[in-house]
N, C-alpha and C positions, 0 to 999 in steps of 0.2 A: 591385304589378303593375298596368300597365294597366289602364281597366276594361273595353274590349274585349275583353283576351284572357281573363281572370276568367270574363268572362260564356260565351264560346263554352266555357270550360274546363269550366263547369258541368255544360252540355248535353250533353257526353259523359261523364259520373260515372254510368258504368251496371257490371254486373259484366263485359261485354265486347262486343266488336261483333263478333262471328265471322261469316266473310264469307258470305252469305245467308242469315242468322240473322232472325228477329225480333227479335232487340235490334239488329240493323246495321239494319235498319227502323226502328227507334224511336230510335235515333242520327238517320236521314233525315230525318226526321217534326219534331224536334225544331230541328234547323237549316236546314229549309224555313220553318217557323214565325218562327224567328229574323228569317231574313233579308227576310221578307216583312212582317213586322211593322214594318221601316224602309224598306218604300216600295218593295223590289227585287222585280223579275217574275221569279220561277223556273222553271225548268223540269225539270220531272222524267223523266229519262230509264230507262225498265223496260228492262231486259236477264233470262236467264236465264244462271244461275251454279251455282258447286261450293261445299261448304260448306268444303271440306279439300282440300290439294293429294294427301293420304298414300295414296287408293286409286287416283290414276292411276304414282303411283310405287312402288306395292303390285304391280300389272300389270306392268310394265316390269320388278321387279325378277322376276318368278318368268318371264318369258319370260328372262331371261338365267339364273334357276335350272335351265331345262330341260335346258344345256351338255351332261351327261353322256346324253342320249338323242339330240340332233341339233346340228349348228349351225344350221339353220334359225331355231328359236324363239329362241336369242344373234342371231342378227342383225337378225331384226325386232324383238329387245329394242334392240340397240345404235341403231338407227334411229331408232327411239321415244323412248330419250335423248335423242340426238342431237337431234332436233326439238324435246322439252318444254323443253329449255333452251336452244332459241336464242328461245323464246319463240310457237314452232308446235304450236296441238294440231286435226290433223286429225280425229281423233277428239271432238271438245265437243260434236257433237250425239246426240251418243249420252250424254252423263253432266250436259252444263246442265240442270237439272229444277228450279233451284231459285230464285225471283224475285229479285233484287237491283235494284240503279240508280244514277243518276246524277242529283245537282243541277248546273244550270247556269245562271248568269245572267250577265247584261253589262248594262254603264253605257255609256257617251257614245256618238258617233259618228263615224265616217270607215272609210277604206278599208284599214287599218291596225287590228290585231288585237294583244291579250297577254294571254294567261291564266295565272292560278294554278292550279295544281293541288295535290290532295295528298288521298290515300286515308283512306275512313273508316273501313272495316275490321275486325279484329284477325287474330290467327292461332292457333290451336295453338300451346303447346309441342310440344320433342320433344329426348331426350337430349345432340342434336350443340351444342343449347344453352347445355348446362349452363355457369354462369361459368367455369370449370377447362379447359372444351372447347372451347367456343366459338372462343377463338384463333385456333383451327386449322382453324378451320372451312374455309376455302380448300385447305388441304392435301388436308383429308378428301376434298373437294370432285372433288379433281383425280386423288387415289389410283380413288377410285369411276368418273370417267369410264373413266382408262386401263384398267383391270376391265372395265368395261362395253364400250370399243374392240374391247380383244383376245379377248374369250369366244367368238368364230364361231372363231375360231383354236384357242383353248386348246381347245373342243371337237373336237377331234382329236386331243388329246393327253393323257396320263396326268392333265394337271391340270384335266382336264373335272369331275375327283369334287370338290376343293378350290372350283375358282369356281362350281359348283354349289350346295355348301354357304353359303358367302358370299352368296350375292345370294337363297339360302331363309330363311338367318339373319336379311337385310336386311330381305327380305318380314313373317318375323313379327315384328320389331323395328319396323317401321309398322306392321302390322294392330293391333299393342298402342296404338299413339299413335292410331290412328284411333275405338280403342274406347273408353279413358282417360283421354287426354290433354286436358285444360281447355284453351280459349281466354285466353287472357291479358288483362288488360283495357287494357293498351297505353296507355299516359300519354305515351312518348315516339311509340312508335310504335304510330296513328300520330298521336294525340290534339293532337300537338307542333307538327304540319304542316297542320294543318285550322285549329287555334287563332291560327299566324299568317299563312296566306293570307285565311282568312278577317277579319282586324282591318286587313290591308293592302288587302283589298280594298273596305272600309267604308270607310276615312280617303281615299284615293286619288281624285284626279279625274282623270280622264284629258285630257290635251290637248286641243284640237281635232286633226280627221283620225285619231283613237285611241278605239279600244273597244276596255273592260280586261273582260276576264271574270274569274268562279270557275268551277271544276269541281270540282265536292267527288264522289271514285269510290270504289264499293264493288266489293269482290272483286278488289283490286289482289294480295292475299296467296296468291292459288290461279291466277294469271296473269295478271296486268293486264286479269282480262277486262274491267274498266270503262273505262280506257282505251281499246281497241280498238272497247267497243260505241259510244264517245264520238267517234272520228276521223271519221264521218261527220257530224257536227253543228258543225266548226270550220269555218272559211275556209280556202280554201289560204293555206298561206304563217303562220299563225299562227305567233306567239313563245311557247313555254311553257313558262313556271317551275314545277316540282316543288321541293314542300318535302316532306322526308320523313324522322323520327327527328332534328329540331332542338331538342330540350328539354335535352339535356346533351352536353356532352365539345367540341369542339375542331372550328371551323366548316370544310366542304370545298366547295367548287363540283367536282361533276363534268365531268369533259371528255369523255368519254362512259362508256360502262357494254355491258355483257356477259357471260355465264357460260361459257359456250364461246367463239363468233362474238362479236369486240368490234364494237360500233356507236359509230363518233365523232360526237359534238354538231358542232354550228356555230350562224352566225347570232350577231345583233345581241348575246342575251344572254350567249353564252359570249364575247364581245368584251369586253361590259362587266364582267363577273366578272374578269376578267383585269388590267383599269388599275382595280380597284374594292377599296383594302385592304380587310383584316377576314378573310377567307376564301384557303385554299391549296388549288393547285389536285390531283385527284385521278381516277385510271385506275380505274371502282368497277367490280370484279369479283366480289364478294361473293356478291350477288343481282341482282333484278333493280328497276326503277323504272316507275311509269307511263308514264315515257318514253319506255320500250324500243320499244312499236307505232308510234310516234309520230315516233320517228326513225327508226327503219327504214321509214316509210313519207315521208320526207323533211321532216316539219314540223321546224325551226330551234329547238331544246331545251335546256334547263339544269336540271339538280336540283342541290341542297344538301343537305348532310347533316351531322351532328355523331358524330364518332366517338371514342372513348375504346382506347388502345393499338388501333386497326386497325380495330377492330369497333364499330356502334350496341352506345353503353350498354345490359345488361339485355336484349337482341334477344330475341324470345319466348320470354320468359322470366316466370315468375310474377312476379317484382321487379319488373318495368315499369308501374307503377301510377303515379299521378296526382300523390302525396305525394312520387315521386323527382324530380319533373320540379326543372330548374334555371331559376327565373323570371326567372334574370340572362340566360342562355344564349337565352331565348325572345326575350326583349324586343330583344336584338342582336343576334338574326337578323331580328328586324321592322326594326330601326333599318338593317341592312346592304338588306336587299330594295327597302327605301323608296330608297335611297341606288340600288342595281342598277336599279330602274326609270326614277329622273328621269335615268340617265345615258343610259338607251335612248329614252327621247322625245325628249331634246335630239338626241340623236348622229340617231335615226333621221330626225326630222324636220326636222333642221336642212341 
């Protein structure tokens, strides 16, 4: 393996970075170091963050458990859905309490802007995980929304006792992952995506008229809240690549991404992904990406991703350690990225 990505690989060999953890701190601490130690000016950007998504979906689910007493509380549950997964939490100032951040640096100069990005992180497991389930996870996904649509309805009718139970079940079925449940220590994800924006961003000179940043973000796994606390600190108009779960399975360039509300990419990168073999193109409705605040607030955006039968290999899951990662799989998303960039300086600046 490279010896870039070796070295940045090292720096995260901790037992997890759960997202406003002390060890997602000592993950920052560690690749601020890094990258200052070769002459880059960092910037450290503080936010406040969640440590776990599982008790804002712990609330939602017992406001749609309420069904059999009112529809009222179903439909300020279903709202709440609705919003936490288009990627909206009006509620964050009431539950952020917890320090996190953001690194950011940039090389050369001009008027013309591209950043890497790619979450430091980890997350919880939690059952819907398991390899056997996982699959399905989309289904599961979609079963749960419709539940959660129709419950101001169903609470009107006989089946208010059934979806009541269902989304009480749901509730203690997270409050157990919230109490339990290990952080994972994330080799693919997202140890994979740090490892090669960070080597592409060391080797790379950027043109003239071209500043290449990093943003290396924490607490992407409980809402992109790093991403969003980072959209004030870009240029308009910035290009940004998201690398995220590149360490094994079978390379995708998204073309946009959404869990409800789909958000479509554009811009120079999803161009050059497109006439750029190595990568097939992909509609990622899974979860969600740093990208998600980032295009929906109009910045021109591309992530990558590696997927095995549908799904990121091992996705929080205990398995996803350090020792699965694929160093062939890494090194040709570096060789693919490298190749995605010089086709965007020529094309952008030519």
């Amino acid at each position: 393996m490279r010896e870039e990505l070796q070295q940045v690989l090292n720096l995260l060999h901790l037992p997890h970075r759960g997202s406003a953890t002390p060890l997602e701190a000592e993950a920052f601490r560690r690749l601020r170091t890094f990258l200052e130690e070769r002459g880059h000016r960092v910037q450290t950007l503080p936010f406040q963050g969640v440590r776990s998504y599982g008790w804002e979906l712990l609330g939602i689910s017992l406001l749609l458990a309420l069904a059999p007493l009112s529809p009222w509380p179903p439909l300020l549950g279903a709202w709440a859905f609705f919003l936490y997964f288009n990627g909206f939490r009006p509620w964050s100032f009431l539950l952020d309490r917890h320090p996190s951040q953001n690194l950011l640096a940039w090389k050369g100069q001009g008027g013309k802007a591209l950043l890497l990005m790619a979450h430091v992180d980890t997350a919880k497991t939690f059952f819907l995980y398991h390899p056997q389930r996982v699959r399905r996870f989309r289904e599961s996904f979609l079963l749960n929304a419709l539940l959660a649509f129709l419950s101001p309805l169903l609470a009107l009718t006989p089946l208010r006792w059934p979806i009541g139970l269902y989304f009480l079940i749901q509730a203690a079925l997270l409050l157990h992952r919230e109490l339990r449940a290990p952080y994972v220590e994330g080799g693919n994800d997202n140890g994979s995506g740090v490892v090669v924006a960070t080597a592409l961003f060391l080797e790379t000179k950027p043109p003239e008229g071209w500043r290449l940043g990093l943003a290396l973000t924490g607490c992407e796994e409980v809402g992109a809240l790093g991403a969003k606390a980072l959209t004030p600190h870009l240029p308009p108009g910035t290009l940004v690549l998201n690398l995220d779960n590149v360490g094994r399975g079978e390379l995708f360039y998204a073309e946009g991404e959404g869990m409800l509300l789909y958000v479509p990419y554009r811009g120079a990168l999803l161009d050059a992904a497109r006439k750029t073999p190595g990568a097939r193109p992909l509609r990622y409705r899974l979860a969600y990406f740093d990208t998600l605040p980032l295009a929906q607030r109009g910045f021109p955006c591309l992530s990558l991703i590696r997927l095995e039968q549908g799904v990121p290999p091992e996705w929080h899951w205990p398995t996803d350690t350090f020792a699965r990662l694929d160093q062939g799989a890494l090194e040709d998303t570096l060789r693919y990225t490298r190749t995605l960039l010089q086709r965007v300086f020529h094309r952008v600046s030519s």
